[in-house]
C-alpha positions as CSV (number, residue, x, y, z in Angstrom):
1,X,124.8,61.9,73.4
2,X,121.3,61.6,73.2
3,X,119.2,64.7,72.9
4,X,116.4,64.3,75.3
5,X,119.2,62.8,77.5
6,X,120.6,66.9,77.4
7,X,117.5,68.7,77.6
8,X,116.9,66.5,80.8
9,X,120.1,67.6,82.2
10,X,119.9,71.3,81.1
11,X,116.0,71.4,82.6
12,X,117.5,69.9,86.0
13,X,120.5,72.0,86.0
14,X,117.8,75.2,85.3
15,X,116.0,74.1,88.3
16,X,118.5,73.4,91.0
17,X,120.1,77.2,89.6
18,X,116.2,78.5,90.1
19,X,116.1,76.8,93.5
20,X,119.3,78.1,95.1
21,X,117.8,81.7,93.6
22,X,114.8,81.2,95.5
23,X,116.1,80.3,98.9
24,X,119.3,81.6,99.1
25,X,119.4,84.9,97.5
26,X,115.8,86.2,97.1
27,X,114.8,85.1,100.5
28,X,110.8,84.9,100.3
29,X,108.8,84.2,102.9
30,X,109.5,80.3,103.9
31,X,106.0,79.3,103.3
32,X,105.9,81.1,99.4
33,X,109.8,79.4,98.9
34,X,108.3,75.6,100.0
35,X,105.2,76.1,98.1
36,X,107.3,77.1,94.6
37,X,110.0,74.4,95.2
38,X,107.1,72.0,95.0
39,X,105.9,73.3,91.7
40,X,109.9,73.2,90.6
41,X,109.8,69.8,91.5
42,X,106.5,68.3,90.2
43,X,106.4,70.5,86.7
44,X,110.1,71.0,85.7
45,X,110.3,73.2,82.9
46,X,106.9,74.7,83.4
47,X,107.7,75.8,87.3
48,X,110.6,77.1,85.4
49,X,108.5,79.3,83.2
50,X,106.0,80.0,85.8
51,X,108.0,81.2,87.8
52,X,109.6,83.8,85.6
53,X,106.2,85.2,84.7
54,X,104.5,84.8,88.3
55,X,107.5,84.3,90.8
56,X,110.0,87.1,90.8
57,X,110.2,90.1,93.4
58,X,110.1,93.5,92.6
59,X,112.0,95.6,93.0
60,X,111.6,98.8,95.4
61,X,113.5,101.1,94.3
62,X,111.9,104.4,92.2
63,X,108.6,102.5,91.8
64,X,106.8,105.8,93.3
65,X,108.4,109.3,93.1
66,X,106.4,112.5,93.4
67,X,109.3,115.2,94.0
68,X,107.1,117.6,94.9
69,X,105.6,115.2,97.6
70,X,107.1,117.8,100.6
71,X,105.4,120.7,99.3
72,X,102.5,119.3,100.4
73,X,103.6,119.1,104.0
74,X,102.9,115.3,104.8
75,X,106.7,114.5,106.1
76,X,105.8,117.7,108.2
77,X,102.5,116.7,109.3
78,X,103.7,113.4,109.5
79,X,106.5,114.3,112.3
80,X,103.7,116.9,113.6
81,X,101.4,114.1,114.6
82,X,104.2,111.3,115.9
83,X,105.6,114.0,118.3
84,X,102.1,114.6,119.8
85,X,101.5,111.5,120.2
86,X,104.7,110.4,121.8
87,X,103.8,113.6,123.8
88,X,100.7,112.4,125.0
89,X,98.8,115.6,123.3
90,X,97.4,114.5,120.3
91,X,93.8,116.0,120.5
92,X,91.2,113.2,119.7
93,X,88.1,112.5,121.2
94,X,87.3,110.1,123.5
95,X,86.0,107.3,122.1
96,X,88.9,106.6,120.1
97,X,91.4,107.7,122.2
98,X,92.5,103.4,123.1
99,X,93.2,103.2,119.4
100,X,96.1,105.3,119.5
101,X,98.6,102.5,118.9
102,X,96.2,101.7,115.7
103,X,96.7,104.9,114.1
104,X,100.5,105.3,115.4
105,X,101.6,102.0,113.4
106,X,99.9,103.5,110.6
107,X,101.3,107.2,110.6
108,X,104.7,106.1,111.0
109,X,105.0,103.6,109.0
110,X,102.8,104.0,106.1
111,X,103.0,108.5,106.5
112,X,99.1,107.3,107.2
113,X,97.8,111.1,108.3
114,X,94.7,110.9,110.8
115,X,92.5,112.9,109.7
116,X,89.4,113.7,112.0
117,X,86.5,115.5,110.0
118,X,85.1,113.6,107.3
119,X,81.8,112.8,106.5
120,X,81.5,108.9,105.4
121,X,78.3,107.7,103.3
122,X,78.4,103.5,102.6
123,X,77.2,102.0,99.4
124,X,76.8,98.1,99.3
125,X,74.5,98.1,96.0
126,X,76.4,99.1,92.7
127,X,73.2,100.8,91.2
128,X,73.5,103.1,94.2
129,X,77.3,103.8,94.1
130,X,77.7,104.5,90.3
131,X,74.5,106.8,90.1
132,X,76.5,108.8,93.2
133,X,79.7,108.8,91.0
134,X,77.8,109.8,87.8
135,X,76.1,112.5,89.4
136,X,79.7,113.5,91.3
137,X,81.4,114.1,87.8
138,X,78.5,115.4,86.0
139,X,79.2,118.0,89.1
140,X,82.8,118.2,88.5
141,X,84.6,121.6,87.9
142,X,87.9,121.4,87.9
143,X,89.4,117.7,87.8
144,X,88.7,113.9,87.7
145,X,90.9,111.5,88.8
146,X,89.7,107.9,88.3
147,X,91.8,104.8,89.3
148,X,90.1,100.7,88.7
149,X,91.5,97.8,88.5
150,X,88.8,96.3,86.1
151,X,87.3,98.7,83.7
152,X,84.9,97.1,81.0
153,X,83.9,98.5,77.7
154,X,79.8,97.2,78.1
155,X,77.3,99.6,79.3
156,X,78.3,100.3,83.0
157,X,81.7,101.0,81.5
158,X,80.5,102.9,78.3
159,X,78.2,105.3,80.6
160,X,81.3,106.0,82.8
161,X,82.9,107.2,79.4
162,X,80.3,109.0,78.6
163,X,80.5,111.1,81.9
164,X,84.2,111.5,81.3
165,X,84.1,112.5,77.7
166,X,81.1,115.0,78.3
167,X,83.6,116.4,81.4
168,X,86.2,116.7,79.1
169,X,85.1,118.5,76.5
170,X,83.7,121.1,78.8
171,X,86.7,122.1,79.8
172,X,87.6,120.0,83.0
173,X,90.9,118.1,83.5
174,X,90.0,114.2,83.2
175,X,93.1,111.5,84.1
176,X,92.1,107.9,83.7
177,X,93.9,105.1,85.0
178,X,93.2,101.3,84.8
179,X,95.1,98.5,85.4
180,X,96.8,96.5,82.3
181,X,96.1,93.3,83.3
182,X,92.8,93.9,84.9
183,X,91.5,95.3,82.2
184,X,93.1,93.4,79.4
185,X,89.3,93.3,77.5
186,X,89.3,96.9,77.3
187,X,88.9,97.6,73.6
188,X,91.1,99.9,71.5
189,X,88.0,101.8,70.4
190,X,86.5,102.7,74.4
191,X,90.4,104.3,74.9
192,X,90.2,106.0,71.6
193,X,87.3,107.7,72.5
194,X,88.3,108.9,75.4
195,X,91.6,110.6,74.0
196,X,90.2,111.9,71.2
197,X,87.9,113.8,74.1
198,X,90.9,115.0,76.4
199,X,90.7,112.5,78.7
200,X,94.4,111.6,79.4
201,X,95.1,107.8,80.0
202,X,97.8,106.0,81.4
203,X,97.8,102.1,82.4
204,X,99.6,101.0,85.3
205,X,102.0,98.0,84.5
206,X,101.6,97.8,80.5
207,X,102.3,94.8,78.9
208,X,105.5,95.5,76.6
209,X,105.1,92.2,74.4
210,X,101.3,92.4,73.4
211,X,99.8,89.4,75.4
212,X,102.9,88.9,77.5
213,X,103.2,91.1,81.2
214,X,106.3,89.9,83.0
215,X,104.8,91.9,86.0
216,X,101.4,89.8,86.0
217,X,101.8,89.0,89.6
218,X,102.4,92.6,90.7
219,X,98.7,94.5,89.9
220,X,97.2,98.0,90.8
221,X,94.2,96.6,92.6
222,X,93.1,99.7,93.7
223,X,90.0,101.1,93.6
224,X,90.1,105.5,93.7
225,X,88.0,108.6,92.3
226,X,88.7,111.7,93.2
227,X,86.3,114.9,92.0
228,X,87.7,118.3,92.3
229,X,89.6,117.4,95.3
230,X,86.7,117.3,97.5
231,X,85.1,113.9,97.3
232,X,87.1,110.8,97.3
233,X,85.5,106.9,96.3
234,X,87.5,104.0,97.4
235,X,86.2,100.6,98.2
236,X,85.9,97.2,96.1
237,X,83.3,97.6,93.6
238,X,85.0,97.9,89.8
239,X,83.5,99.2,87.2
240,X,81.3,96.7,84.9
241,X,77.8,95.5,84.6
242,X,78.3,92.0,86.8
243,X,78.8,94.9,89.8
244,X,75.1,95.9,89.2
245,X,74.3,92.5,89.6
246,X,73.5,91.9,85.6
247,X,75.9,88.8,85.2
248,X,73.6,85.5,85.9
249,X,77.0,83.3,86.6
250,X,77.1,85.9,90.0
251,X,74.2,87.2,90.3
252,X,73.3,90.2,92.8
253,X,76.9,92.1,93.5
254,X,77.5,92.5,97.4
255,X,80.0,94.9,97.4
256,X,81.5,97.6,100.3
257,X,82.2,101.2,99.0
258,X,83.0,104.5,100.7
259,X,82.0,107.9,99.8
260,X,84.2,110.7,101.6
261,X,84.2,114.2,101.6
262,X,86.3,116.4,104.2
263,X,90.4,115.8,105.2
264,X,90.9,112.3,104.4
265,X,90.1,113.0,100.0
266,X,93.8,115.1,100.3
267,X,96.1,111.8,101.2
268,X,93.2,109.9,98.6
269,X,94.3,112.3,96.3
270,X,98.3,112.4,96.9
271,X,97.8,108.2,96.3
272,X,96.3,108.4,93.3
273,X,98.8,111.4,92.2
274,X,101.8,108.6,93.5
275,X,100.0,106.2,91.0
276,X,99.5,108.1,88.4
277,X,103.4,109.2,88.2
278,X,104.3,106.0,88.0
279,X,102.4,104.6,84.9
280,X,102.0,108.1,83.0
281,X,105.9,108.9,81.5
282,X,104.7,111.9,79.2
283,X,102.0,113.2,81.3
284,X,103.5,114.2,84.6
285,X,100.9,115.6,87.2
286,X,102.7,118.2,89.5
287,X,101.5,119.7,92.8
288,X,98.5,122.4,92.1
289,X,96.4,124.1,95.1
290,X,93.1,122.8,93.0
291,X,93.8,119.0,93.2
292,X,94.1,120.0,97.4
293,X,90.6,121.7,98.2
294,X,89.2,119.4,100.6
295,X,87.7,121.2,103.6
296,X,86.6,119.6,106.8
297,X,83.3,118.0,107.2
298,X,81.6,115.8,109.7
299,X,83.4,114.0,113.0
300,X,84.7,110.7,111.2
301,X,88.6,110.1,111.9
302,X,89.8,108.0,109.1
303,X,93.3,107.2,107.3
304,X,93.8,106.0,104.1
305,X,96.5,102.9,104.2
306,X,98.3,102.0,101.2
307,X,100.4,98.2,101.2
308,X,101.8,96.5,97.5
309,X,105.1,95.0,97.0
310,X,107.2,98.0,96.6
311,X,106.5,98.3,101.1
312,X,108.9,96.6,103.1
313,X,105.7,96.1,105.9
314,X,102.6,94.5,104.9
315,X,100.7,97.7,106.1
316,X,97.1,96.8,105.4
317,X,97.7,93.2,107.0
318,X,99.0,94.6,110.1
319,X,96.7,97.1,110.7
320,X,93.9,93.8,110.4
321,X,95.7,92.3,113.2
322,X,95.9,95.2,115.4
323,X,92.7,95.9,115.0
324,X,91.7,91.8,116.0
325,X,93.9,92.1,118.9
326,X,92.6,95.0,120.3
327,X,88.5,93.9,120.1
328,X,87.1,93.1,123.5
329,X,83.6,92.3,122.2
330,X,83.2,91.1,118.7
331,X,85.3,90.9,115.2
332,X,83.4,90.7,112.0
333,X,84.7,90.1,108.8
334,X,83.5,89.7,105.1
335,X,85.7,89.2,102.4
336,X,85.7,87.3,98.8
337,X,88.7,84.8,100.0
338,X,90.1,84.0,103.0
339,X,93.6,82.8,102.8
340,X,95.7,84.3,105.9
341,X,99.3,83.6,106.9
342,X,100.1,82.1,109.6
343,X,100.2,85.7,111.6
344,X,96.5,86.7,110.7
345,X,95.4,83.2,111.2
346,X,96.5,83.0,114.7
347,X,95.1,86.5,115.5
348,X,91.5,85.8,114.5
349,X,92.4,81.9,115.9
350,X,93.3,83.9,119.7
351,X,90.4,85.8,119.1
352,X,88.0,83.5,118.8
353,X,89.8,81.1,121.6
354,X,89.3,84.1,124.1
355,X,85.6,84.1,124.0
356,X,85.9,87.5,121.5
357,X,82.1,87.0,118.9
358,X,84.2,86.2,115.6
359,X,81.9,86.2,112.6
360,X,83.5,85.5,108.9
361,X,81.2,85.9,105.9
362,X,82.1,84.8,102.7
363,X,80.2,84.4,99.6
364,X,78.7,80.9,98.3
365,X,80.4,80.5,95.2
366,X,83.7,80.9,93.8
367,X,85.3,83.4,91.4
368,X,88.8,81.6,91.6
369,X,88.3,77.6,92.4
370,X,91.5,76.9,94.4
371,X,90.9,80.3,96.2
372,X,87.6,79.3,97.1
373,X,88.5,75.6,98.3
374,X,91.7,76.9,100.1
375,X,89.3,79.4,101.6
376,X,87.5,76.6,102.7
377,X,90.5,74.5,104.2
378,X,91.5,77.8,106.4
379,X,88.0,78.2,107.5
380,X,87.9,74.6,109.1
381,X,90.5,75.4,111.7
382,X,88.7,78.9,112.3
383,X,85.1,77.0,113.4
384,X,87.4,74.6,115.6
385,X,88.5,78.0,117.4
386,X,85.2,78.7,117.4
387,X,84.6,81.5,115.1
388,X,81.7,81.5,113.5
389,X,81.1,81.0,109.7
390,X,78.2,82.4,107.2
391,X,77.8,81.6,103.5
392,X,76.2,84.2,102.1
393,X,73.6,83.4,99.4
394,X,72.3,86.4,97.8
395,X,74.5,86.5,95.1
396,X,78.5,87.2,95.0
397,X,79.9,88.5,98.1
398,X,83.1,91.0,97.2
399,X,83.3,93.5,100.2
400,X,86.2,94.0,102.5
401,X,85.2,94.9,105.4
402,X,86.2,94.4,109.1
403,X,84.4,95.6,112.1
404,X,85.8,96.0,115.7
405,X,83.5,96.4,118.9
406,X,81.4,99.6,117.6
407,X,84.6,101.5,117.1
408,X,86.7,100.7,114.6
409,X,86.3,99.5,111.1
410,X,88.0,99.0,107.5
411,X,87.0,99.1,103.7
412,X,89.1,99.1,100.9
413,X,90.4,97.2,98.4
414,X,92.7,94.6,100.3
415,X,91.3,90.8,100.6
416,X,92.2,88.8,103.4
417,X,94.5,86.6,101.4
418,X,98.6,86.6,100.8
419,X,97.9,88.2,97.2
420,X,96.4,91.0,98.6
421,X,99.0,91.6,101.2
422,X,102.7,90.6,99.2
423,X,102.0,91.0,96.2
424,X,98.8,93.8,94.9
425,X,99.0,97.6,95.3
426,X,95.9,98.3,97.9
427,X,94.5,100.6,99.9
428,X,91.7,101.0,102.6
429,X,90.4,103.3,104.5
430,X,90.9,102.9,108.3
431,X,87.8,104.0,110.5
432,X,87.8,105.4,113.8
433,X,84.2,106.0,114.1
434,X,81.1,104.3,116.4
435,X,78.6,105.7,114.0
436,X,79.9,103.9,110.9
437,X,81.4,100.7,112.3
438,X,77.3,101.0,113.8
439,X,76.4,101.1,109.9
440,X,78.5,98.4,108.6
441,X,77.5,96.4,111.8
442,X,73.9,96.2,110.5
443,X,74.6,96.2,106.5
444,X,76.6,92.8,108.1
445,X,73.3,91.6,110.0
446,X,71.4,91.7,107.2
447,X,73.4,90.0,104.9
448,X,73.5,86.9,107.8
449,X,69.6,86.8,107.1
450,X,70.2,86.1,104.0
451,X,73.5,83.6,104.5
452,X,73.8,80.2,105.6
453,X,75.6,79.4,108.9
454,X,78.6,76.4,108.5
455,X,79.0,74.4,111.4
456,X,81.7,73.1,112.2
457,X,80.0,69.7,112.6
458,X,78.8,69.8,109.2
459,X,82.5,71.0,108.1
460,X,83.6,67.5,109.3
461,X,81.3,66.0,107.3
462,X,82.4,67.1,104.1
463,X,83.5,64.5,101.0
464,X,86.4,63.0,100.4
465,X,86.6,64.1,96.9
466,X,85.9,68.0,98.9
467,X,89.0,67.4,101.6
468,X,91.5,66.3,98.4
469,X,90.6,69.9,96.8
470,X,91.0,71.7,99.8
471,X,94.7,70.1,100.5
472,X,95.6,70.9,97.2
473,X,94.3,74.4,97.1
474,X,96.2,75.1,100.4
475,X,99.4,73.7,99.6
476,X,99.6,76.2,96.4
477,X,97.9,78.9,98.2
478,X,100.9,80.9,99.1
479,X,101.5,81.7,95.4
480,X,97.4,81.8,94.0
């Protein structure tokens, strides 16, 4: 028999066996199981392959175990809050009080704690943020917990060593985690030395074939520091030099990122700890009254909302659409990519339909070129509900940010894309504030002075060669 003849076979056989997998017994989301049975059927033997490195779930069980995740009380304050709330006695002020439903989804299904005295200061320039940060663990006394996705050894990334290693060898307790893949460039040399200053270092996910990760589709794209227990980072800027703007192919980085200190740094803190246990085998971190000294400050309510793979509910998606559904006055959005499912689209789709001020901002260049043209694609049906749609031009856009009516707001780490909602570890910070949904609100205004607005009569307009990209980049989108 002739040998191609029974490669043939065995590559078909492969593929119907892969198939049958992928409908029948995984059961993925219909839209992510059409979208790989067209690559199965276009590129045989490399669908095959593709989907072995990109395609599988994860599985669930034991990802993130902190045994001594009761001592800190959250099941308790957990069941505390529900009951009040299902009580009708839950004390929270006023101008909040309608979001109740917001931050019940969240407590009960994510264990999201609302916590109501914080004090919140926004950073959209990386300069700004990083000199905050530097000056935060040059303050440190007890501990450092860091957590990036990207982490690069050039000068942005050397001076953040820098600050660790000094740290270090003065006694305080330094953890540092990064993500494998994210941070593949890291050199051997920027780890060294850090350990050889005390800093303890785990990667999340590590490759256990040098240059092969079997989990590539399942990243730690969070975004966390945590100093002494007491102030917490989260937001999207990484650290490297193109996020102070020093990369020409992006120019100026426009980026949305959260200092907190008061109630909401102790569930930052038991995130990271969650994290931590789960890349770090030999260095274990248990429950100490140091890593839990947050005291209260300021009038902010905020949760901190944590969605990836291992959740059965897409918790950072749904609190999006809750929060869409709920605005009476205006929904504003900025985010790198905008790739919904069919649930988010037809939120922000209703929204706009029912007369609610729908602004999306995205940035005028891509990172990822079928992200950015399937982007495009989704943002056509948006201006025909009557959103409205600016291209900002300053640079790269990155922040992830939604605003609600002068009331509610999120930043985090989450994009509004099915990557980001299936198939990343995230977390954002839910805000329940009219002062800093206010802020954001006019960090967004300026940015549209310097944005371009796309009609949707110029959308229309667009080339042949531009429609052919964006049907492409659509079809596929479900598994970018």
């Amino acid at each position: 028999m002739d040998i191609m003849a029974i490669i043939v076979g065995l590559i078909f056989i492969l593929n119907i066996a892969l198939a049958f997998a992928i409908v029948f017994l995984e059961r993925k989301n219909p839209t992510s199981t059409w979208a790989w049975l067209l690559v199965l059927t276009f590129v045989p033997l490399g669908g095959f392959l593709l989907y072995l490195i990109f395609g599988r779930k994860l599985s669930r069980r034991r990802l993130f175990i902190w045994d001594n995740k009761s001592r800190l009380g959250v099941k308790k304050a957990v069941e505390n809050q529900l009951q009040l709330l299902d009580e009708g006695s839950f004390p929270i002020p006023k101008h909040y009080e309608a979001h109740q439903d917001l931050f019940y989804l969240h407590l009960r299904n994510n264990d999201a704690i609302l916590t109501q005295s914080n004090e919140v200061d926004i950073f959209n320039d990386g300069n700004a943020k990083f000199e905050a940060l530097l000056s935060d663990i040059a303050s440190a006394q007890y501990h450092i917990h860091i957590l990036y996705y990207i982490v690069r050894d050039d000068e942005l990334g050397k001076r953040i060593a820098d600050a660790l290693i000094e740290r270090a060898q003065a006694g305080v307790s330094v953890r540092f985690l990064y993500d494998d893949m994210g941070s593949r460039r890291l050199s051997r040399q920027f780890l060294r030395r850090l350990k050889e200053a005390g800093v303890i270092i785990a990667s999340f996910f590590p490759s256990l074939i040098p240059k092969i990760n079997f989990k590539i589709n399942y990243r730690n794209h969070r975004k966390l520091a945590i100093i002494d227990g007491k102030i917490g980072y989260i937001g999207g800027f990484n650290i490297g030099d193109e996020y102070l703007g020093k990369k020409q192919r992006f120019g100026y980085w426009r980026d949305t990122h959260l200092r907190i200190t008061g109630e909401s740094v102790r569930n930052m803190q038991t995130r990271f700890i969650l994290d931590w246990n789960q890349a770090s085998k030999h260095h274990i971190l248990q429950y100490e009254p140091t890593y839990y000294q947050a005291i209260p400050a300021g009038d902010v309510g905020v949760q901190i909302v944590s969605s990836g793979p291992d959740s059965e509910w897409e918790q950072v998606k749904y609190g999006y659409i809750k929060m869409i559904m709920e605005a009476e006055k205006y929904v504003y959005i900025q985010t790198p990519y905008f790739i919904p499912d069919e649930s988010l689209a037809d939120a922000v789709r209703i929204a706009a339909l029912a007369g609610i001020d729908v602004r999306i901002m995205i940035p005028n260049k891509p990172d990822h070129p079928f992200v950015y043209w399937a982007t495009y694609s989704y943002l056509g049906e948006m201006l025909e509900a009557g959103a409205k749609v600016y291209i900002y031009q300053n640079g790269f856009l990155h922040a992830k940010t939604i605003m609600v009516d002068d009331k509610l707001a999120s930043v985090g780490t989450a994009n509004i894309d099915v990557r980001s909602f299936r198939l990343n570890f995230e977390v954002n910070a839910f805000l329940y504030s009219e002062e800093v949904t206010k802020r954001l609100l006019e960090d967004f205004e300026t940015d549209m002075n310097q944005s371009s607005l796309l009609t949707y009569e110029a959308y229309i307009k667009r080339s042949t060669w531009i429609k052919v990209k964006e049907s492409v980049a659509r079809l596929i989108s479900p598994i970018l």
